[in-house]
N, CA and C atoms as a LAMMPS dump frame, in Angstrom:
ITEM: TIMESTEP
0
ITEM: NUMBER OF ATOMS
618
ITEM: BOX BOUNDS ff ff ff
-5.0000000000000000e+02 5.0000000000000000e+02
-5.0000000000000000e+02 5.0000000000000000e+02
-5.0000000000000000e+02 5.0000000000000000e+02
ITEM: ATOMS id mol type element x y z
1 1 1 N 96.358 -39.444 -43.304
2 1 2 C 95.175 -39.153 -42.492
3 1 3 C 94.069 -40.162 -42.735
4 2 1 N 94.029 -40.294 -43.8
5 2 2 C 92.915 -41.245 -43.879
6 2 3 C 93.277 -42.581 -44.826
7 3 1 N 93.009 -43.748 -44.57
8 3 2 C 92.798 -45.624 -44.891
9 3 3 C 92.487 -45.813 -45.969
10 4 1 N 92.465 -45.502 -47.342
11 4 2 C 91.236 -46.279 -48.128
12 4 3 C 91 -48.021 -47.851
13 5 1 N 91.924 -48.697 -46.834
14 5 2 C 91.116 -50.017 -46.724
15 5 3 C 90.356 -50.114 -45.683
16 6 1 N 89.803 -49.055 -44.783
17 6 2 C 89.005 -49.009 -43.302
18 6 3 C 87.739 -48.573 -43.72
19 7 1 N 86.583 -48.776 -43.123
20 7 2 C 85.487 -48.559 -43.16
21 7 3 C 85.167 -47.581 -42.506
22 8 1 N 83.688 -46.616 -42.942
23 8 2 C 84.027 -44.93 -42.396
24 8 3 C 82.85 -45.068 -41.991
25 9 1 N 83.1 -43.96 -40.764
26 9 2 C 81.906 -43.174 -40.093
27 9 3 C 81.604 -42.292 -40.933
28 10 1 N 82.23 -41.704 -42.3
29 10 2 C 81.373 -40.946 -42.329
30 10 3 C 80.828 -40.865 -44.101
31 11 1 N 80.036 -40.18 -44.954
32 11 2 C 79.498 -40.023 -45.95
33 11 3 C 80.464 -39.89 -47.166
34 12 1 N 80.057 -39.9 -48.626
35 12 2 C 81.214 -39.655 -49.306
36 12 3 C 81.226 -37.767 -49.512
37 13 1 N 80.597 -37.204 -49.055
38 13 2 C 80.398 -35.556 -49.002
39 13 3 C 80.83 -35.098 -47.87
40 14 1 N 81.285 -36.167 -46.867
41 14 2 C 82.246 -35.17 -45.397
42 14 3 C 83.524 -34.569 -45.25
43 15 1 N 84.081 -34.807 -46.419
44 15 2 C 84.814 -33.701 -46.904
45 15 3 C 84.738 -32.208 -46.911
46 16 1 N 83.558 -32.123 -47.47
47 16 2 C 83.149 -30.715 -47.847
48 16 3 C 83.164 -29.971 -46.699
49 17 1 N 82.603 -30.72 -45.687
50 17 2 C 82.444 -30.313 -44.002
51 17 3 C 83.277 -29.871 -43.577
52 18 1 N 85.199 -30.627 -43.379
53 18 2 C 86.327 -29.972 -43.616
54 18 3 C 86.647 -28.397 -44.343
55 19 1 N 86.448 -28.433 -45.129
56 19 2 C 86.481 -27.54 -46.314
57 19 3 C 85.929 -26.152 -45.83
58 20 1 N 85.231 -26.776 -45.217
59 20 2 C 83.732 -25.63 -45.065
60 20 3 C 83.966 -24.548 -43.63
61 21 1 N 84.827 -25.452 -42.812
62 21 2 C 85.534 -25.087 -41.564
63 21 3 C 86.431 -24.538 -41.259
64 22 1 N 87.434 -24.99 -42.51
65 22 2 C 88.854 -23.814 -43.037
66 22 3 C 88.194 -22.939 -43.261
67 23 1 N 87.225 -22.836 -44.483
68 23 2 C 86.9 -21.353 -44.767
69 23 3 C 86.513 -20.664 -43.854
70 24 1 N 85.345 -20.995 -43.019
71 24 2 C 84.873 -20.318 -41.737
72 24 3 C 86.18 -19.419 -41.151
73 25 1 N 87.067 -20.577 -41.204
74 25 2 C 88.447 -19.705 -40.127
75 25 3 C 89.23 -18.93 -41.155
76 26 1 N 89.555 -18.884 -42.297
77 26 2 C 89.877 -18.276 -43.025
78 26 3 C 90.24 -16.651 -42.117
79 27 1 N 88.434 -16.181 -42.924
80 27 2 C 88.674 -14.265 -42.9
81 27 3 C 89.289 -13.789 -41.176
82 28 1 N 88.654 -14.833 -40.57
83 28 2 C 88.902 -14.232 -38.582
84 28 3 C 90.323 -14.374 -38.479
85 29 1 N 90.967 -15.272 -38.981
86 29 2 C 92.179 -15.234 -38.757
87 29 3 C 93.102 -14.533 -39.513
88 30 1 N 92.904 -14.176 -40.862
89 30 2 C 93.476 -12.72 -41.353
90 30 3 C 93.092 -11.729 -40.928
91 31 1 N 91.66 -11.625 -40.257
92 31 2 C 91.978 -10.148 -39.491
93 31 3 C 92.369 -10.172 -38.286
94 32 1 N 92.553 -11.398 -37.353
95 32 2 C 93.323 -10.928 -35.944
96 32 3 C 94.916 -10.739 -36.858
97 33 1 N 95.311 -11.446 -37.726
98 33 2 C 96.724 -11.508 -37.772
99 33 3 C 97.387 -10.447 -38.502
100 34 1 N 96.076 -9.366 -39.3
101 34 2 C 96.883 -8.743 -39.667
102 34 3 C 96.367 -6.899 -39.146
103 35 1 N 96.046 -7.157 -37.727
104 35 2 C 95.02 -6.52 -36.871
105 35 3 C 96.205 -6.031 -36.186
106 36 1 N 96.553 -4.791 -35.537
107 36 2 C 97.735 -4.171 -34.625
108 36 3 C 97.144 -4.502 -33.41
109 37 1 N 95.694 -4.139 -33.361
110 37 2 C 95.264 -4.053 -31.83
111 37 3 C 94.678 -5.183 -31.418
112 38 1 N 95.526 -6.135 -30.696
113 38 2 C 94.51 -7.193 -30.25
114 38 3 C 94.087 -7.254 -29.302
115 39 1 N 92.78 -6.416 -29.304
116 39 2 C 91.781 -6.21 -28.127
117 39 3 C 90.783 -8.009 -27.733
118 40 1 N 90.571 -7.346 -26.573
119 40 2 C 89.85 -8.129 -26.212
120 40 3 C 88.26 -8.174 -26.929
121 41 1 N 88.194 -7.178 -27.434
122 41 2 C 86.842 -6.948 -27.803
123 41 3 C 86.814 -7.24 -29.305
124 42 1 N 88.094 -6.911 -30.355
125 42 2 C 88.007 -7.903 -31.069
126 42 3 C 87.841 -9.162 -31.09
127 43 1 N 88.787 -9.983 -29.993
128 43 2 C 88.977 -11.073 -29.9
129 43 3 C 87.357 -11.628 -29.765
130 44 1 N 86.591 -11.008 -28.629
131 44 2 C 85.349 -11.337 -29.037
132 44 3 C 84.111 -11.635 -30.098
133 45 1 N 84.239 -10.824 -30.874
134 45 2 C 83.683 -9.844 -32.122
135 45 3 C 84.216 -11.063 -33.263
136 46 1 N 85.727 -11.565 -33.408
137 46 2 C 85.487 -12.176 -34.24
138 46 3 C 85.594 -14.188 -33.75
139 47 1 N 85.941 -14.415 -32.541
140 47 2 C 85.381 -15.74 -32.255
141 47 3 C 83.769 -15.933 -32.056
142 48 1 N 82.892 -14.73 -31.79
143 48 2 C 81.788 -14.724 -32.139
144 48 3 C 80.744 -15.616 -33.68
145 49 1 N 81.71 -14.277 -34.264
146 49 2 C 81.219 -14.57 -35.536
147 49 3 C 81.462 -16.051 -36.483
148 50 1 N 83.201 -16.532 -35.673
149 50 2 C 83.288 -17.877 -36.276
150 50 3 C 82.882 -18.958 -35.676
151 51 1 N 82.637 -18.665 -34.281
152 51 2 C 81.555 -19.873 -33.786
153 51 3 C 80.361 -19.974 -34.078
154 52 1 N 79.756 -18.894 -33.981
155 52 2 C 78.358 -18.593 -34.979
156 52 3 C 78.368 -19.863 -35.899
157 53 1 N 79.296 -18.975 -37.616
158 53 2 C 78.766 -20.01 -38.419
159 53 3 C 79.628 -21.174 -38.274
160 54 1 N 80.755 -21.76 -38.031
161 54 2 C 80.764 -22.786 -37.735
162 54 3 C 79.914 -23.936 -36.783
163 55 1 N 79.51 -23.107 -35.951
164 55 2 C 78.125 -24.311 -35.32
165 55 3 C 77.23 -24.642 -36.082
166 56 1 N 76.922 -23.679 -36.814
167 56 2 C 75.284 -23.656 -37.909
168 56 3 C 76.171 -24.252 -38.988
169 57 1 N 77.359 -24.49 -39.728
170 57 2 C 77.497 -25.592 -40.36
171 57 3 C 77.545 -26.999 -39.946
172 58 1 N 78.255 -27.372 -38.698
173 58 2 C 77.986 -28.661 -38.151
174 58 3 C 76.402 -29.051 -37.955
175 59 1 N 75.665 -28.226 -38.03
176 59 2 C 74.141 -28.904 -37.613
177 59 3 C 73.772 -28.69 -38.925
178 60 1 N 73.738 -27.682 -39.881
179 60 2 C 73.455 -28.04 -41.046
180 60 3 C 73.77 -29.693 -42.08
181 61 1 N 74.96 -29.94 -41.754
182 61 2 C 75.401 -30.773 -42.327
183 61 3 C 75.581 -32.286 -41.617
184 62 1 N 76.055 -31.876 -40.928
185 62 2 C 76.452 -33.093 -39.663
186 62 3 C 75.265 -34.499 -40.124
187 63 1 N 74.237 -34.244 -39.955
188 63 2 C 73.308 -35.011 -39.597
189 63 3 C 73.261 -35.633 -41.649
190 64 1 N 73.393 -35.219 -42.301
191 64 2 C 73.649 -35.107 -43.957
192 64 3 C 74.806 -36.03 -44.211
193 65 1 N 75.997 -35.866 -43.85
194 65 2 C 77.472 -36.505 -44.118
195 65 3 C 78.215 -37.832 -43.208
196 66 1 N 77.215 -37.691 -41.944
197 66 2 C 77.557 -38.738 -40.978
198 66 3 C 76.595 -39.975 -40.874
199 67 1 N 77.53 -41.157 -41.148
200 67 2 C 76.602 -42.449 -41.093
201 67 3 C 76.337 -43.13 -39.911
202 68 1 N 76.712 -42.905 -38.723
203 68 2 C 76.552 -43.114 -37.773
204 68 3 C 75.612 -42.362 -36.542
205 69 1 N 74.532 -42.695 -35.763
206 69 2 C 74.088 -41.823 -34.548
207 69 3 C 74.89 -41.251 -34.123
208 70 1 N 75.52 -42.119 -33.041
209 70 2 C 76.279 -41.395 -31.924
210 70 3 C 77.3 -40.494 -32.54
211 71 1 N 77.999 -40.439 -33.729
212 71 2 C 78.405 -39.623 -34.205
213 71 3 C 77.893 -37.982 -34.346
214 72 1 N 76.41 -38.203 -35.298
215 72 2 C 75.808 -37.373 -35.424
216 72 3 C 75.12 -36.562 -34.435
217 73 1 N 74.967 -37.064 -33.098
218 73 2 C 74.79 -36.214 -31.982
219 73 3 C 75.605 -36.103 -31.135
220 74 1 N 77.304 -36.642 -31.131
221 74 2 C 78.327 -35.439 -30.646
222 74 3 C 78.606 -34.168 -31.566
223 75 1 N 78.427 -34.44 -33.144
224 75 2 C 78.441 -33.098 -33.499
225 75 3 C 77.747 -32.354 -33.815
226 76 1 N 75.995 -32.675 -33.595
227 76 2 C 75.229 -31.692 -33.095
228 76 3 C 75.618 -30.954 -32.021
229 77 1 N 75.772 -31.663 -30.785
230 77 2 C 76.093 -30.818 -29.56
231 77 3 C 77.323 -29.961 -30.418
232 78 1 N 78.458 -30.254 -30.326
233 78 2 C 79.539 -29.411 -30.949
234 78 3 C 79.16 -28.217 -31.587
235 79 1 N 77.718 -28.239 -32.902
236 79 2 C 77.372 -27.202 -33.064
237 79 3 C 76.313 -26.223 -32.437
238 80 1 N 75.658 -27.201 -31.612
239 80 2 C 75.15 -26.39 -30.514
240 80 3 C 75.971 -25.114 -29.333
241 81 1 N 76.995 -26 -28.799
242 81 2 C 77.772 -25.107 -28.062
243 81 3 C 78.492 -24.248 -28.842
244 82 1 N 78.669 -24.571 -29.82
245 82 2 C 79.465 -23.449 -30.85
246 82 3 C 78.767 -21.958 -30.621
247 83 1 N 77.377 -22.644 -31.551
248 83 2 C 76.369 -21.352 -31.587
249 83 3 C 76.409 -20.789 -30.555
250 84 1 N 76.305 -21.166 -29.271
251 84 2 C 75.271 -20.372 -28.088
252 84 3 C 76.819 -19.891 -27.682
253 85 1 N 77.836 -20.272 -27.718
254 85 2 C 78.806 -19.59 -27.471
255 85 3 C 79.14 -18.202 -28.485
256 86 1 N 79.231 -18.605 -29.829
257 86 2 C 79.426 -17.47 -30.952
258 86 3 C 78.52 -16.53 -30.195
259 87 1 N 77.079 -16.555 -30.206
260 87 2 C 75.752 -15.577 -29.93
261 87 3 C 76.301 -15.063 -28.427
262 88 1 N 76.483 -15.573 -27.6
263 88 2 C 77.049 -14.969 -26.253
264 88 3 C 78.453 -14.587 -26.377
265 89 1 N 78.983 -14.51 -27.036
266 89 2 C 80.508 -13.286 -27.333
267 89 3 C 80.051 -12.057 -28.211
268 90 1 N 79.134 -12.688 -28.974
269 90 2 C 78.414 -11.491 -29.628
270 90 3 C 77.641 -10.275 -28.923
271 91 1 N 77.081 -10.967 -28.103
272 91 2 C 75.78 -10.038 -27.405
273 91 3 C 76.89 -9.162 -26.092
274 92 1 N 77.886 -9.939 -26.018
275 92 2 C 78.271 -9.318 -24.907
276 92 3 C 79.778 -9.134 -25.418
277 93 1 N 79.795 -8.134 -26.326
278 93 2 C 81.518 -8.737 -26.913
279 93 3 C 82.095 -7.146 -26.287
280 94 1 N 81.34 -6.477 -25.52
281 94 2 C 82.487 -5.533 -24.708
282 94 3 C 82.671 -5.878 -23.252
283 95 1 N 82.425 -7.619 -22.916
284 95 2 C 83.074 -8.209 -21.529
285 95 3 C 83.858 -8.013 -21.086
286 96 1 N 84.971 -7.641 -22.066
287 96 2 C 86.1 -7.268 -21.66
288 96 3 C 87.188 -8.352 -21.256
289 97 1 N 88.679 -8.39 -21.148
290 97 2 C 89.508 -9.871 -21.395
291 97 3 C 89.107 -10.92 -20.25
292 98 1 N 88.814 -11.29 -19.626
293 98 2 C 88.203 -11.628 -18.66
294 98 3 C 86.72 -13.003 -19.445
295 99 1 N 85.703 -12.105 -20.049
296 99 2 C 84.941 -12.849 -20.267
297 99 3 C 85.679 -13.129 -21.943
298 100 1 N 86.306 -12.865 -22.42
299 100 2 C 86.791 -13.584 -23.759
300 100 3 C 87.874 -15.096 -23.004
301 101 1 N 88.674 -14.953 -22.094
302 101 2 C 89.177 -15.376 -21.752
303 101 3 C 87.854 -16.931 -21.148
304 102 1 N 87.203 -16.46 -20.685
305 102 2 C 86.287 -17.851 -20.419
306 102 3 C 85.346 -18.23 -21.425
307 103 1 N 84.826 -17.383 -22.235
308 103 2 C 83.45 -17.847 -23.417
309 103 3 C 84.588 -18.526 -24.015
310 104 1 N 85.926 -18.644 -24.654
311 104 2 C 86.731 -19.644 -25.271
312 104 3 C 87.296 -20.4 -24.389
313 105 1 N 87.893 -20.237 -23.26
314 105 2 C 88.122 -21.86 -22.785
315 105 3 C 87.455 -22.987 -21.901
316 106 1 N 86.091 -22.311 -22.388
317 106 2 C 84.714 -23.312 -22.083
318 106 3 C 84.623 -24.181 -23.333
319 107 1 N 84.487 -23.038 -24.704
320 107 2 C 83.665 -23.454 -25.914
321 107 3 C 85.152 -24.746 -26.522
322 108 1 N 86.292 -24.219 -26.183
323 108 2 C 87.67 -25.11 -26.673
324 108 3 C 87.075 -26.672 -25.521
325 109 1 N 86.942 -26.319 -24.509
326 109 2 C 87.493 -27.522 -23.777
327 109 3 C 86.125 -28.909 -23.903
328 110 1 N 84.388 -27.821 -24.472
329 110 2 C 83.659 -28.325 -24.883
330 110 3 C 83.783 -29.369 -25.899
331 111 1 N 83.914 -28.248 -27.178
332 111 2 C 84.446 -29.138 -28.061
333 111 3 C 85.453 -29.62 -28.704
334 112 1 N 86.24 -29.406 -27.901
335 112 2 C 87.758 -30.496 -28.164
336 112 3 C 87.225 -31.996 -27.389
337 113 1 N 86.908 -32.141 -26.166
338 113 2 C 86.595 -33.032 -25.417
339 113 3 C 85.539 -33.888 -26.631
340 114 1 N 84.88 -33.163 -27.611
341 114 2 C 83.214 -33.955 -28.067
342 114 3 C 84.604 -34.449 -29.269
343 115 1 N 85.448 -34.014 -29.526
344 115 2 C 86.088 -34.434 -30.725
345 115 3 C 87.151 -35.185 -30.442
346 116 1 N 87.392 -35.233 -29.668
347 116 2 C 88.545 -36.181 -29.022
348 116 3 C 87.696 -37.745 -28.612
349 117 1 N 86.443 -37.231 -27.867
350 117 2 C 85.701 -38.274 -28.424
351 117 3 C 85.926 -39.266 -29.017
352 118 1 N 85.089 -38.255 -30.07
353 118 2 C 84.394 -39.045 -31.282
354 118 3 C 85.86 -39.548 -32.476
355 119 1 N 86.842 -39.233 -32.02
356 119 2 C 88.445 -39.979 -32.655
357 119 3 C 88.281 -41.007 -32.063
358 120 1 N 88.4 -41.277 -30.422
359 120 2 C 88.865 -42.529 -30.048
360 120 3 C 87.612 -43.591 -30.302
361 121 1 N 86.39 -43.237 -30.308
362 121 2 C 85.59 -44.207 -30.31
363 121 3 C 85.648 -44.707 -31.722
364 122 1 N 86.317 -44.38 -33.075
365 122 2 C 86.495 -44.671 -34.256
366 122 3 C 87.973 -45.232 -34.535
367 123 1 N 88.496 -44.951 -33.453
368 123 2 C 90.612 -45.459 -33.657
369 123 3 C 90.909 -46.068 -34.738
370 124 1 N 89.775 -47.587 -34.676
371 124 2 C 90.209 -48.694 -35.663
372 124 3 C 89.874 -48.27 -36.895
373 125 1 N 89.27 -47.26 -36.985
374 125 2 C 88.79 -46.302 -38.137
375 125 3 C 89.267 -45.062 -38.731
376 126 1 N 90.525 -45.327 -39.363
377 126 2 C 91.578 -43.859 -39.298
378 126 3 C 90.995 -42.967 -39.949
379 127 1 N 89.978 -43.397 -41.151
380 127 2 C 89.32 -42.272 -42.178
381 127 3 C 88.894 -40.922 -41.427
382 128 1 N 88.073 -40.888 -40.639
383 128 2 C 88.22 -39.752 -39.757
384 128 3 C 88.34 -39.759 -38.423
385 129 1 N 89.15 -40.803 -37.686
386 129 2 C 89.682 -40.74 -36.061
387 129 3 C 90.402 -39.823 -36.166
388 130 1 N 91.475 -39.839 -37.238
389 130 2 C 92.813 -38.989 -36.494
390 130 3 C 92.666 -37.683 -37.19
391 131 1 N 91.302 -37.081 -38.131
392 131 2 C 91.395 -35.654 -37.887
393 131 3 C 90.688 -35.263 -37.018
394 132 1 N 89.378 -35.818 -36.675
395 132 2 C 88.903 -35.378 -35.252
396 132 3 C 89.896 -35.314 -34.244
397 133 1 N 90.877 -35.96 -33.936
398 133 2 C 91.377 -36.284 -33.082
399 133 3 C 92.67 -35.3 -32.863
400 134 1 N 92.67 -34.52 -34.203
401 134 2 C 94.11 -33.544 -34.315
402 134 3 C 92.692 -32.159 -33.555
403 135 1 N 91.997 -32.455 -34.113
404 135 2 C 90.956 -31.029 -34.127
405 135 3 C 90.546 -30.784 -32.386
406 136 1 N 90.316 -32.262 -32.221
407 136 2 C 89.96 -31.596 -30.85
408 136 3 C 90.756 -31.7 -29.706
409 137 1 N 92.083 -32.127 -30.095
410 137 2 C 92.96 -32.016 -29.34
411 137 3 C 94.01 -30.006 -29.487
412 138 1 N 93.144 -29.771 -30.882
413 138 2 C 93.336 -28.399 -30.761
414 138 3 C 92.722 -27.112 -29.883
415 139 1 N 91.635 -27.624 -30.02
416 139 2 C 90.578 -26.897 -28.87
417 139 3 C 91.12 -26.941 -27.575
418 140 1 N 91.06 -28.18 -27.473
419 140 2 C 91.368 -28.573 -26.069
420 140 3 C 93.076 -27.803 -25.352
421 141 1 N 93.464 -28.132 -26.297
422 141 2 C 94.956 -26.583 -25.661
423 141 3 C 95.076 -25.727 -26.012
424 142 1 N 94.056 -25.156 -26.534
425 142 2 C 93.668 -23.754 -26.516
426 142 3 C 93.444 -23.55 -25.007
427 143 1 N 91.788 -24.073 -25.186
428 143 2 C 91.523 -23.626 -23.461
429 143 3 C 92.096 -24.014 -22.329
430 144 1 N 93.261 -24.985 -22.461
431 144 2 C 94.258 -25.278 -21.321
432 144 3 C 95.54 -24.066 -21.263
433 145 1 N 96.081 -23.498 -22.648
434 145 2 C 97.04 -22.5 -23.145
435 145 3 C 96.155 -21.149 -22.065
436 146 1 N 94.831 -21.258 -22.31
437 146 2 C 94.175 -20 -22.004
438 146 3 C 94.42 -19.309 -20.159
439 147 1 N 94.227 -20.888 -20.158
440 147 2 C 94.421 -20.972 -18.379
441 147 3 C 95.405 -20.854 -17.603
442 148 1 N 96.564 -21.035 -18.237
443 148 2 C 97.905 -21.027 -17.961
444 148 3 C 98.711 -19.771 -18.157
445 149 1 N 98.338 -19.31 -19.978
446 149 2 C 99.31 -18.634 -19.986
447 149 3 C 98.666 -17.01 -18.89
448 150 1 N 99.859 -15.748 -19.047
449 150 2 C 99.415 -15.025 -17.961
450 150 3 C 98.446 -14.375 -19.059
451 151 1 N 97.163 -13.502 -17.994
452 151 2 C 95.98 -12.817 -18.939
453 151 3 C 96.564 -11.42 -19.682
454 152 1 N 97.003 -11.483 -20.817
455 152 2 C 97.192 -10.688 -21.725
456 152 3 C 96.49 -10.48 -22.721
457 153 1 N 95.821 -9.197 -23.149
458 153 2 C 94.956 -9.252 -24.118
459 153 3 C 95.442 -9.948 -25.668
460 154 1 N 96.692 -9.464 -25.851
461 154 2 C 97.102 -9.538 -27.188
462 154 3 C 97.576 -11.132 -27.465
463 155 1 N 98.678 -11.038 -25.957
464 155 2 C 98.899 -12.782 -26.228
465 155 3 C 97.564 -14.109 -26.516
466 156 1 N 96.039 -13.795 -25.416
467 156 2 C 95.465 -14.236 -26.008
468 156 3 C 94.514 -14.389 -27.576
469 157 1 N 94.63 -13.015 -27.736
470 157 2 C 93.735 -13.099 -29.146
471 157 3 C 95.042 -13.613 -29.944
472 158 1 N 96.086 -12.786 -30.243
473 158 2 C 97.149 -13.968 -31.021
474 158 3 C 97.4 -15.659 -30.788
475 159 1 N 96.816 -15.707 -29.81
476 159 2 C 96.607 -17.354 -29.696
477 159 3 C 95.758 -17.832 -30.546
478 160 1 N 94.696 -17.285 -30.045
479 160 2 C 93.018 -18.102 -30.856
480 160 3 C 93.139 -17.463 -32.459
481 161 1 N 94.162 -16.471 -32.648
482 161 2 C 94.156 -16.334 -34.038
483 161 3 C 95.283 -17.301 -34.833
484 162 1 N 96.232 -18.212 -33.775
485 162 2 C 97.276 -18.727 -34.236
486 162 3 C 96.216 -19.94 -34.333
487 163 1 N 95.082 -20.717 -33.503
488 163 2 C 94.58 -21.682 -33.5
489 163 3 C 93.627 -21.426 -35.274
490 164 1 N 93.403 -20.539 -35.5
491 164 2 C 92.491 -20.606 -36.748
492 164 3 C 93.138 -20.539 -37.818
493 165 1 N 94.59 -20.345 -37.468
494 165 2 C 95.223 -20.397 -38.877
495 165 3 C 95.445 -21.954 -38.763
496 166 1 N 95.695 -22.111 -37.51
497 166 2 C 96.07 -23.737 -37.784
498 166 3 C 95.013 -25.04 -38.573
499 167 1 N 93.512 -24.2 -38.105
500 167 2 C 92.262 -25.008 -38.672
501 167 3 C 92.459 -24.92 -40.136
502 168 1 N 92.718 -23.291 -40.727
503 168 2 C 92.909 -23.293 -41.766
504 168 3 C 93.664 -23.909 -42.605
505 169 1 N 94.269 -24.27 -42.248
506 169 2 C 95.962 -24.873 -43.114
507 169 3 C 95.245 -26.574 -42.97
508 170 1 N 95.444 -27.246 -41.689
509 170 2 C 94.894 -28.641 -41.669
510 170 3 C 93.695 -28.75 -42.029
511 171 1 N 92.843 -28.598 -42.279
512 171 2 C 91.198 -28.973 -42.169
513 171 3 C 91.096 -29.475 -43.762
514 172 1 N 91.708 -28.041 -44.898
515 172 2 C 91.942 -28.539 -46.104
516 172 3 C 92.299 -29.777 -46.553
517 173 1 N 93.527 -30.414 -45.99
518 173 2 C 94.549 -31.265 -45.826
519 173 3 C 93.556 -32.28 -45.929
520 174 1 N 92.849 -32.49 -44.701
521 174 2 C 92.089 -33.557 -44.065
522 174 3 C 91 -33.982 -44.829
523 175 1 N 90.111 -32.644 -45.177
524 175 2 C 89.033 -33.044 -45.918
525 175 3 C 89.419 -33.198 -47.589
526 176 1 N 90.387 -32.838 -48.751
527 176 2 C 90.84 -33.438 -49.432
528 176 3 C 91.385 -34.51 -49.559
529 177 1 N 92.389 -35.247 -48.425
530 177 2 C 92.21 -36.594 -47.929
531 177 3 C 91.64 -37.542 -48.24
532 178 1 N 90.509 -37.282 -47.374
533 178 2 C 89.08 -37.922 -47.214
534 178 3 C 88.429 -37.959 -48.74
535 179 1 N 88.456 -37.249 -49.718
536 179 2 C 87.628 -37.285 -51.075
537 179 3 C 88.414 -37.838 -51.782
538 180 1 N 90.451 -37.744 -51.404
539 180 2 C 91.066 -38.915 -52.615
540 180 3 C 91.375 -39.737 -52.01
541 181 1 N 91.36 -40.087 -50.954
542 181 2 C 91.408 -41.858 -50.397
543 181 3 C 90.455 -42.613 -50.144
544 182 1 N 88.81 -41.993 -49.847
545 182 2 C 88.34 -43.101 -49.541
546 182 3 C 88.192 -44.32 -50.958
547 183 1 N 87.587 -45.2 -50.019
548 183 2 C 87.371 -46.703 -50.781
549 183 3 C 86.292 -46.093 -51.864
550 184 1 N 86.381 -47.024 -52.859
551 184 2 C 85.66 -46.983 -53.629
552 184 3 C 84.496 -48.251 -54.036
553 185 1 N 83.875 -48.452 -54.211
554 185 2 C 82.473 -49.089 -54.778
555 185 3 C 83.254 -50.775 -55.521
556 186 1 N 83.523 -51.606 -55.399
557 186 2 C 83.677 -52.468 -56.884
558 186 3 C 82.629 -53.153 -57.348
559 187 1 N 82.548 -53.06 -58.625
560 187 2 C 81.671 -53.66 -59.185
561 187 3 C 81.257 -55.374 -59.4
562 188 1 N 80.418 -55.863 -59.073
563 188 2 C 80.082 -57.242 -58.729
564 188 3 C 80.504 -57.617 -60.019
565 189 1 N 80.965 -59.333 -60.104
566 189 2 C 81.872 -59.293 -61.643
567 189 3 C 80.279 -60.325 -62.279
568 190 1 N 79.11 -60.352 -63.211
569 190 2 C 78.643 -60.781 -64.035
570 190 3 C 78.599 -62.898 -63.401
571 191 1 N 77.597 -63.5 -63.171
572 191 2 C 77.62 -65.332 -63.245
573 191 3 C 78.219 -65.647 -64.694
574 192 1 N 78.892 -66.524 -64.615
575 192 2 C 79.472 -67.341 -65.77
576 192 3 C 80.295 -66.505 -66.551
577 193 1 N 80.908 -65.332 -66.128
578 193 2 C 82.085 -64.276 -66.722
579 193 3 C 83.237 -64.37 -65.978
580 194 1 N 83.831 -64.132 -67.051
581 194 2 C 85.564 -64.068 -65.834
582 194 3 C 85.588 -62.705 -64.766
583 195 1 N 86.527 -62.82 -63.957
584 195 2 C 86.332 -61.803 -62.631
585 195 3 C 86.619 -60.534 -63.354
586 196 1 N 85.568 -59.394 -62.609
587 196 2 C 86.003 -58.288 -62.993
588 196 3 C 87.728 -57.171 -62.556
589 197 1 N 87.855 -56.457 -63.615
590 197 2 C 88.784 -55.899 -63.054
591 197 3 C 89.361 -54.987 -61.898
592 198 1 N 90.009 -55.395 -61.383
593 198 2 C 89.89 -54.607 -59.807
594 198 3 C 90.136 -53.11 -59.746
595 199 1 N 90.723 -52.76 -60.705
596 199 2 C 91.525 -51.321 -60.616
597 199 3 C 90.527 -50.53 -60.996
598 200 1 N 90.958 -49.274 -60.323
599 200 2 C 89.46 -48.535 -60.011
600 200 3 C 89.095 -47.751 -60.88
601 201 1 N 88.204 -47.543 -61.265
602 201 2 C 87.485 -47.082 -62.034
603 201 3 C 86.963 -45.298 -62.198
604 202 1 N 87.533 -44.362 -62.805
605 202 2 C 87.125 -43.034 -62.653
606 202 3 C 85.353 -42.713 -62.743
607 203 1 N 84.639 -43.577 -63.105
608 203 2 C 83.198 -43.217 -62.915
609 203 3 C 82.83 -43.238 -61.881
610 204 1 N 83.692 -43.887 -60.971
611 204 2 C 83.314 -44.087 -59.43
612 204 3 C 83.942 -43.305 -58.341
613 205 1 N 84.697 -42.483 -59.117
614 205 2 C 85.079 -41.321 -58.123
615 205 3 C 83.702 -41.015 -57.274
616 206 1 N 84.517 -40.468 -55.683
617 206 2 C 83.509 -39.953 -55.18
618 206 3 C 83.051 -37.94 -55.269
């Protein structure tokens, strides 16, 4: 997943960001999966709650871990639409399958599209192109899966609960990755000393 010889968009703490996103999906996806009834109104109730705080971590952090602008304001927006999506499944989470069925394959096709993005405009940059690029190509067939498959309550919430196990499992992956591969620092070698040694150095862990 990630280069240690490529140069990064992003901080040596954007890891944690990963990290932080599994967990989010964590509890929602043990309780759709180990939930009998997959209502629509669960399904609401808990993509609510994980768009919620997953938006309010991307804007918490985002702007903290990312070295780049244009970076940092596709995933503001990302946590913008998150939020106002989480808060509108919330406020209205007895819509019934119908409006679960669209508050997620708006908020998927939103931000899969901002993350699919923000992969290709970094390509030559694998450190984090190709997990954005797994992530928001996850969203993104969600809300295409959503549209297609027929409207079933259960088949969809077992979807969006199969999509959060999937965040869960990769996101770890990605953002541990990212904390043991990137590049590291070398130290300038001393005028009139022989060259320093190249091999890396544990004080410089990130």
């Amino acid at each position: 997943m990630a280069n240690a010889q490529a140069p990064s968009n992003v901080g040596p703490r954007y890891w944690t960001v990963l990290v932080g996103r599994a967990l989010i999906a964590v509890i929602p996806a043990v309780i759709i999966t180990f939930n009998r009834e997959h209502s629509a109104q669960l399904g609401l109730v808990v993509f609510g709650a994980f768009a919620l705080a997953s938006g309010l971590l991307l804007i918490l952090t985002g702007p903290r871990t990312l070295t780049v602008a244009t970076d940092r304001s596709l995933f503001l927006i990302h946590g913008v639409v998150s939020m106002i999506a989480g808060a509108l499944a919330l406020a209205v989470h007895t819509g019934g399958h119908g409006f679960f069925l669209f508050i997620v394959s708006v908020w998927g096709a939103v931000t899969g599209f901002l993350e699919i993005y923000a992969g290709i405009r970094v390509r030559k940059r694998p450190l984090p192109a190709k997990d954005w690029l797994f992530t928001g190509i996850g969203g993104a067939l969600l809300a295409l899966l959503f549209l297609l498959l027929p409207p079933n309550p259960v088949v969809s919430v077992g979807l969006f609960g199969a999509y959060l196990v999937f965040l869960a499992v990769f996101l770890p992956i990605a953002g541990l990755s990212l904390k043991w591969d990137a590049p590291r620092p070398h130290r300038t070698a001393p005028a009139n000393t022989a060259p320093a040694n190249t091999a890396p150095n544990d004080s410089d862990s990130l």
